[in-house]
Structures are given as C-alpha cells and as structure tokens.
C-alpha positions in Angstrom: 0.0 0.0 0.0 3.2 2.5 0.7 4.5 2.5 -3.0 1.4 3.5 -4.3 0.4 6.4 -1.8 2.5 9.1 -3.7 0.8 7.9 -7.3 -2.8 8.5 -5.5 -1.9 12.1 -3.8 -1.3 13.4 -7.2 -4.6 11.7 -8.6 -6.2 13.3 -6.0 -4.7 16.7 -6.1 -5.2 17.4 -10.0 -7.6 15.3 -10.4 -9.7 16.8 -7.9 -9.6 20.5 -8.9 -12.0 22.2 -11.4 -10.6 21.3 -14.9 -11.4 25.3 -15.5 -8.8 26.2 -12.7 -5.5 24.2 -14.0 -3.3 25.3 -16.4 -0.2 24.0 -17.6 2.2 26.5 -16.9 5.8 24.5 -17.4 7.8 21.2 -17.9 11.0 19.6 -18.9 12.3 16.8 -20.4 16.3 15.6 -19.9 18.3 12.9 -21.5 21.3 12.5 -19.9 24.5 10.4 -19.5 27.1 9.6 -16.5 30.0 8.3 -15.2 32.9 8.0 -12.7 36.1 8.4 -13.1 37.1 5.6 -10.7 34.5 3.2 -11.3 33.3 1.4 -14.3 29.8 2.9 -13.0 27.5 4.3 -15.9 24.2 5.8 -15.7 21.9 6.7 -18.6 18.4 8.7 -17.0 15.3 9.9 -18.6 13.5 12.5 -16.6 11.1 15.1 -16.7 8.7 17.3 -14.6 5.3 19.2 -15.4 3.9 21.8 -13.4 0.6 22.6 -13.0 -1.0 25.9 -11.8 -4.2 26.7 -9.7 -3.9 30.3 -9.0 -1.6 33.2 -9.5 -0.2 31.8 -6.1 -0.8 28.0 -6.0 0.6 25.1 -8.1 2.3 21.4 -8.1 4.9 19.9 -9.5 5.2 16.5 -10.5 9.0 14.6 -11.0 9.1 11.4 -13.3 12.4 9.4 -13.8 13.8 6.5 -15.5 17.7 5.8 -14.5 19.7 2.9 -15.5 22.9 2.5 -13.6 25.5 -0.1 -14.6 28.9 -1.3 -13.3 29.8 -4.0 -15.8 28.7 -7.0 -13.7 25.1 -5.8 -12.0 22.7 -3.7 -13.3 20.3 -1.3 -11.4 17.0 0.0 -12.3 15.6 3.0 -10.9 12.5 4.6 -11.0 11.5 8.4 -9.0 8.6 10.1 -8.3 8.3 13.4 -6.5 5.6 15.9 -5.6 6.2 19.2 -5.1 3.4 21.5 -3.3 3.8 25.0 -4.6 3.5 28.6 -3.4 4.3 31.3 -5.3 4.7 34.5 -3.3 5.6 37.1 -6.1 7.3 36.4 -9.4 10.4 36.0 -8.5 10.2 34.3 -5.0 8.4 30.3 -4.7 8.2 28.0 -1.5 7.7 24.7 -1.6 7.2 21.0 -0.1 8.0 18.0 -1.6 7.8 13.7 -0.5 8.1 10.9 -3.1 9.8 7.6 -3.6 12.1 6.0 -5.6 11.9 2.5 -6.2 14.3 0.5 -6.9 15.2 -3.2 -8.4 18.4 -5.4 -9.3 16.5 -8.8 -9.0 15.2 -7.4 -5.4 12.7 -4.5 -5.1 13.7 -1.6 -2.8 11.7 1.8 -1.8 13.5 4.8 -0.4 10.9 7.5 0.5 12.0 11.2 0.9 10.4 14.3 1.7 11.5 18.0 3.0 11.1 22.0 2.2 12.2 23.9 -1.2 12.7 27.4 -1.6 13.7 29.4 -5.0 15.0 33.1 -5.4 15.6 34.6 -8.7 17.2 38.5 -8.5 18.2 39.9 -12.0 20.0 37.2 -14.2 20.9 35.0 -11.5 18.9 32.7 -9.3 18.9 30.5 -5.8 17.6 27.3 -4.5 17.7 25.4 -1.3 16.3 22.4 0.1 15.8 20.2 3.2 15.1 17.1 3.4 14.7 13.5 5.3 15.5 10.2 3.4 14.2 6.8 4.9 14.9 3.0 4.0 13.0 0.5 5.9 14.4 2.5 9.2 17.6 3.7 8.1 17.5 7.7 7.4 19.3 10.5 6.3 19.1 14.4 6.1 20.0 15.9 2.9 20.8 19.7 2.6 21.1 21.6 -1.6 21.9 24.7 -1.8 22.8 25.8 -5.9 23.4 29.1 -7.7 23.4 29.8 -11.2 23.5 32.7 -13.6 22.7 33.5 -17.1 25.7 35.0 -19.4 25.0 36.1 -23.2 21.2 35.0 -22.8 21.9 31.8 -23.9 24.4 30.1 -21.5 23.6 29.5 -18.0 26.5 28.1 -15.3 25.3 26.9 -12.2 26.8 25.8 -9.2 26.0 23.7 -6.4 26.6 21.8 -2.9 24.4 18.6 -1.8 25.5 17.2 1.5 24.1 13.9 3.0 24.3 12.9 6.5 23.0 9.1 7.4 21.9 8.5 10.9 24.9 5.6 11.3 27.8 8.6 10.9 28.6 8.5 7.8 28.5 11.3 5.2 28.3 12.1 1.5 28.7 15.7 0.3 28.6 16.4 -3.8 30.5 19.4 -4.8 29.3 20.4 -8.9 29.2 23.1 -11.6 27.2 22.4 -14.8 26.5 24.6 -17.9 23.5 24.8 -20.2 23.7 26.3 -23.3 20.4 27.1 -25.3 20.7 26.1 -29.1 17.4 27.5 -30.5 14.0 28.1 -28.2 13.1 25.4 -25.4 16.0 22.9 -26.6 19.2 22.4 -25.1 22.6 20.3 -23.9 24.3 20.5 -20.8 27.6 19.3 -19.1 28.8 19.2 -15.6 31.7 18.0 -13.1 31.3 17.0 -10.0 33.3 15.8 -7.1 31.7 13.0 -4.9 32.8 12.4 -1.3 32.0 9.9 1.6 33.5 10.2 5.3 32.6 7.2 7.5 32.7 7.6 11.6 35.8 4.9 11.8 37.7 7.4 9.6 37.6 6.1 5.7 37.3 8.3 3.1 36.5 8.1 -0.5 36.5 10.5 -3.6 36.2 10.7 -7.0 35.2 12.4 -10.4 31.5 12.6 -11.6 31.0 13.6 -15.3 27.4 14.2 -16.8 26.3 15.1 -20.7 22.9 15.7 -22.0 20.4 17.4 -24.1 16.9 19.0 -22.3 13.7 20.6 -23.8 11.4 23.2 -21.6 8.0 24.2 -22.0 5.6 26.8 -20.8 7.9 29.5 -18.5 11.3 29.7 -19.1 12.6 28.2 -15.9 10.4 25.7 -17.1 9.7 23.5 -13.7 9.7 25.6 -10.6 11.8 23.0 -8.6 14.4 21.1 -9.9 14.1 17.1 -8.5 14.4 15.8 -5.4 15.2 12.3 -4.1 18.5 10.1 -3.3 19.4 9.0 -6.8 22.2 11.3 -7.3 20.8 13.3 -4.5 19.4 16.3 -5.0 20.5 18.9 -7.5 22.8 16.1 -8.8 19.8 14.0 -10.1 19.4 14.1 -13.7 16.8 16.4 -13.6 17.5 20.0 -12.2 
C-alpha cells in the first residue's frame, strides 16, 4: 500500500480540482549520460517534470524518472517520483514542499521514500535554491541539505553551481560538490555538461572521492525556468539528479 500512496496524492490533487482552474504552466524533459572516473559505473536517465498551476499563487509539480545505472557485472534500475506543493509569493520568489519515492530493483525490489522543504529566489540574471530534506529505508535515514546558484551569461548560456550534502543517521557522510553549464541552441532545446566531485566520510575514519562527469540534451515548456523546482530524491541526490 506505501509504494502507491504518492501515485494517488497526485490523482487526488489534480484530479480533484475544477478542470477550468489548472493550467499547464511548465515542464522539462532531460536525456542524460554519466560516469565515474574511478569506477566502471554508468548511468543513462530519462526525466522530466510538469507543473501545473491553480492560482496566481498555488501550483504542483510532479517529477518522473527512469535511471539505469550499470557497473559491468550488475545492473540497477531506478524509478523516481516526486511531488512538489507549490506557493508562489511574487514572481520572482516560490516556497515549496515536496515527499516521493524512488523504487528500486536489481532482481530485489527496494523503496527509499523522501520528503523536505524547497525554496527558489531569482534577482536579476541570477537565481537560488535550497532544500531540506529526510530520506528513509526501511528504518535507516538521512538528512539531505542543496543549496545551488546559477547565472545566465550572453542570454543563452547558463553556469550553475552547487553543494548537496548527506548525513545518514549511522555517521557517515556524502557531500557532492558540482558546476554544470546549459547552453540554449534554438527556443526550449538544449545540452548541458557538468563536473562534480563525490565524497564519503565514515565515523571509523575512511574516506573516499572521485570524479563525476554528466552530458545531456533537455527541452522546456511553458515558463522559461520551465519547472519551478528542480528534482528531489537520493538518486544522485538532489541537484545532482538528472533532472535540475
């Protein structure tokens, strides 16, 4: 009954409102590729996000993801949903809330939930996001904490940056350090890269890091941020997921 409990909160949400009162207002679609540089990990992910408005003020956001991750000898399937509750407070300032699930199977089924707070800032050609969160797994949780700037340059090239840290409940930690750039090639379609560094700290004093590298192409509809929030959820984690 859990996996299905974020599916039917949307149902109910959209579903539930006047057809008169929703309008699409945004969306994005993202095809992207990654790997490590000390690994033979690879991960191929196909996500996107619509957003639809009720008011001036009120909205959601709905998350949908396909990733494939692969090391050479097991393969990993993953599959994310989030739901984001929206508030809009002026037009350049949005609050949010957020829970969903990822599910996720290698010949055994797994469901991480997670859930937290959102909130987006945009102030001239420049904008802000932050998030907190919880992650759980069958007892085992985490906090997560995003915080990621980015600015436009020449109206077609964007370079963000970002921080995701990750702190599980058993001591140890993982913290994501990234840039990425989008560059617009003609209206609503685009390709991206980024670098990122990964890094886990463990309570007993081992320490790992290495080199995260991500291609892709996206297309946005509606707005031009297209989705208000980019996704949420521990594949990734955070801003790292595929989709921003």
């Amino acid at each position: 009954m859990k996996k299905v409990l974020v599916p039917a909160v949307v149902v109910g949400v959209i579903f539930g409102t006047s057809a008169a009162a929703q309008q699409i207002t945004g969306g994005e679609v993202e095809l992207s590729y990654q790997t490590y540089t000390d690994t033979d990990v690879d991960q191929i992910g196909l996500n996107g996000a619509i957003e639809v408005g009720f008011s001036r003020n009120l909205g959601v956001q709905a998350d949908l993801g396909f990733n494939s991750l692969s090391d050479g000898a097991d393969d990993v399937s993953i599959t994310n949903f989030t739901l984001h509750g929206l508030f809009h407070s002026s037009q350049t300032t949005s609050f949010g809330g957020y829970l969903g699930q990822n599910h996720l199977s290698n010949g055994t089924s797994e469901t991480v939930e997670h859930y937290g707070i959102e909130a987006g800032f945009e102030f001239g050609t420049s904008d802000l996001e932050i998030f907190l969160g919880q992650i759980s797994n069958s007892g085992e949780d985490a906090t997560e904490f995003g915080i990621e700037y980015g600015r436009m340059f020449m109206d077609a090239l964007e370079i963000t940056g970002a921080i995701d840290v990750v702190n599980f409940d058993g001591g140890v930690t993982t913290a994501r350090y990234g840039i990425r750039g989008d560059y617009e090639v003609r209206d609503g379609i685009g390709v991206f890269g980024g670098l990122s560094q990964v890094e886990a700290d463990t309570p007993f004093g081992g320490a790992t890091s290495e080199l995260n590298i991500v291609v892709g192409a996206t297309y946005t509809f509606g707005d031009e941020r297209g989705a208000t929030f980019g996704s949420r959820g521990s594949v990734g984690g955070g801003f790292f997921n595929i989709t921003r």
